[in-house]
C-alpha positions in Angstrom: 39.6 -38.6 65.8 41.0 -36.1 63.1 40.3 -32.6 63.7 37.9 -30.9 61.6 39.3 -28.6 59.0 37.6 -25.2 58.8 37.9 -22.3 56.5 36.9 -19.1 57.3 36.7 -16.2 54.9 36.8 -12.9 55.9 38.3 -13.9 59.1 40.9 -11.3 59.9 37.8 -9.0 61.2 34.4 -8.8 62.5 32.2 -12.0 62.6 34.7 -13.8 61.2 37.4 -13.4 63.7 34.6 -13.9 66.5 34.7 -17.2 64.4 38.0 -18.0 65.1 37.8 -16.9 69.2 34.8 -19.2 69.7 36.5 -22.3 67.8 39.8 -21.5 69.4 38.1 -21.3 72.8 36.2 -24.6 72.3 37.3 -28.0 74.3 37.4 -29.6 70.6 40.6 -29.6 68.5 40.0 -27.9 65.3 42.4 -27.2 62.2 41.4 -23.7 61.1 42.4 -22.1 58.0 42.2 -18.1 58.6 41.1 -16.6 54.7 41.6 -13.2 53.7 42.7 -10.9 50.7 45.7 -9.6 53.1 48.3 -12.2 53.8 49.7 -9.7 56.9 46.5 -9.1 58.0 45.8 -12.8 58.4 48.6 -13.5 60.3 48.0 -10.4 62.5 44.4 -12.3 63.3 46.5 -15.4 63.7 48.7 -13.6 66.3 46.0 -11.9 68.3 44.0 -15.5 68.5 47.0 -17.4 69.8 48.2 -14.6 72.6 44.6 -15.0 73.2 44.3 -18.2 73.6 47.2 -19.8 74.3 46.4 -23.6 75.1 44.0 -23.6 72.5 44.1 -27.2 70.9 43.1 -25.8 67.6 45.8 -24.9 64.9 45.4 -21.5 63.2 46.8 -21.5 59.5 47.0 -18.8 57.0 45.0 -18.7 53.5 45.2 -16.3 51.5 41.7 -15.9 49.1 40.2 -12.8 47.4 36.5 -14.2 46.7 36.4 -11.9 44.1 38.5 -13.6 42.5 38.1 -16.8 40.4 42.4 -17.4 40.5 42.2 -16.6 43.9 39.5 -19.2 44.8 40.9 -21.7 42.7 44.3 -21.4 44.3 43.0 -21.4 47.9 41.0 -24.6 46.6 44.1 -26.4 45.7 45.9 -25.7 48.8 42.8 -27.2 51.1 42.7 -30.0 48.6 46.6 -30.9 48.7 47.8 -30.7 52.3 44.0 -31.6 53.8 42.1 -33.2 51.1 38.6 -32.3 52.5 37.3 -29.4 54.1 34.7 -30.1 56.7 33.4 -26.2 57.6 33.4 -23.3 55.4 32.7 -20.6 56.9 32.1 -18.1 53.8 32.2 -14.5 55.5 34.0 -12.4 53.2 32.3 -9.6 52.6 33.0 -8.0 48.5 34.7 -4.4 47.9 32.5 -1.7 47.3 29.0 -3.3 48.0 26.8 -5.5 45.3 25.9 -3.8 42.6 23.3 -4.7 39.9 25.6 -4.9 37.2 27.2 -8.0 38.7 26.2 -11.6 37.5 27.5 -15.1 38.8 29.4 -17.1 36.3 30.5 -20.6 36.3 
């Protein structure tokens, strides 16, 4: 069976990167896309997970995505959607700069 392909936002840090540990330490083979705004600090994750783990049978890739940003999203989209065509998980963790703020309104 294929692994599952998993995105996770926001996982360089915090919950998201206790994401990663507990699907890097799992029996099941998963293919995990790492997201974040910081393309080094994504990788550093990366790094920290696989000297962690190290016969993990789970493949950590890099993603970079801002969800503040519409290009971003739309970029990260097309990258899932030409190497994996599906995503099975997301995992959407990102937390947004500054806090919400009233002013904000969701657009399509």
């Amino acid at each position: 069976m294929a692994s599952k392909v998993v995105l996770i936002t926001g996982a360089n840090t915090g919950i998201g990167f206790q994401i990663v540990r507990a699907l890097c330490s799992s029996s099941q083979a998963y293919e995990i896309l790492v997201g974040g705004r910081s393309s080094n600090k994504v990788q550093d994750a990366i790094s920290a997970a696989e000297n962690e783990f190290p016969d993990t049978k789970s493949k950590l890739s890099p993603i970079q995505i801002d969800i503040e940003s519409d290009d971003s999203i739309n970029k990260a989209f097309s990258q899932v959607q030409s190497k994996y065509g599906k995503l099975d998980i997301l995992v959407n963790n990102a937390g947004m700069r500054g806090g919400v703020s009233d002013e904000r309104t969701i657009t399509d």
